[in-house]
C-alpha positions, 0 to 999 in steps of 0.5 A: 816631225810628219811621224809626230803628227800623224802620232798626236792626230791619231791620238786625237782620233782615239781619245774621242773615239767612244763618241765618234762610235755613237756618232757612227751608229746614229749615222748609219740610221741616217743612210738607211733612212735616206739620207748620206754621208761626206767627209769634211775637214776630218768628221764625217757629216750624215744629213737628210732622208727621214732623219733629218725630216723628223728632227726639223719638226722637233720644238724648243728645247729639243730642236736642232740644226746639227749636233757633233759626237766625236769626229761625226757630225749629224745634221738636218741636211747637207745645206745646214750642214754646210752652214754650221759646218765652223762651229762643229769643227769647234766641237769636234777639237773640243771632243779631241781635248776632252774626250770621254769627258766631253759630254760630262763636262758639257752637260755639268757646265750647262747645269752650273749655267742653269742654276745661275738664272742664265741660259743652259745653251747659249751660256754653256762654256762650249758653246760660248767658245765655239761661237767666239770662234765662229766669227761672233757666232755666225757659224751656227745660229740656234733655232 
């Protein structure tokens, strides 16, 4: 039984791979510009140094507290990592679900949300699931 679920984790982890890869190399950028690295509940979360400083100063619709590829999570800094951490978890099984097809899916369900008049974000079918399992939402507040 413990063989069988180390198989289907495992499995998890590759099938999310490809953006988890991605995941790596932004965070990468993110250490040699300061900033650092923690594992948490199977992701690895980069947050702070310069990265982070720049991307706080970004303006709607660009801005941003945290952002999941994979089993990688990339935040403004530790703190907001650690406050939004529920919600990226969320994301994190979804990338294990869908895979390559995650970001596809994700982009296609915000543009269905945007051409019925409603919000691209806070409407998108991933996003509503992770904020319903985030206690109404308080894992992770758009700014």
């Amino acid at each position: 039984m413990i063989a069988l679920r180390w198989a289907v984790r495992g499995a998890a982890y590759a099938w999310a791979s490809p953006y988890t890869v991605v995941g790596l190399v932004l965070g990468l950028l993110v250490i040699l510009f300061g900033g650092g690295a923690r594992l948490r509940q199977g992701a690895l979360e980069f947050g702070g140094g310069k990265v982070g400083e720049y991307l706080s100063r970004l303006r709607p619709p660009f801005a941003f507290s945290a952002i999941t590829l994979g089993h990688v999570v990339l935040g403004l800094d530790h703190a907001v990592l650690g406050a939004v951490r529920a919600h990226e978890q969320v994301h994190v099984r979804q990338y294990e679900r869908w895979g390559p097809l995650f970001v596809p899916a994700y982009l296609l369900s915000s543009l269905v949300e945007l051409l019925r008049g409603r919000r691209p974000y806070l409407d998108n079918w991933f996003e509503r699931e992770a904020y319903g399992k985030t206690a109404r939402g308080t894992g992770a507040k758009p700014r």
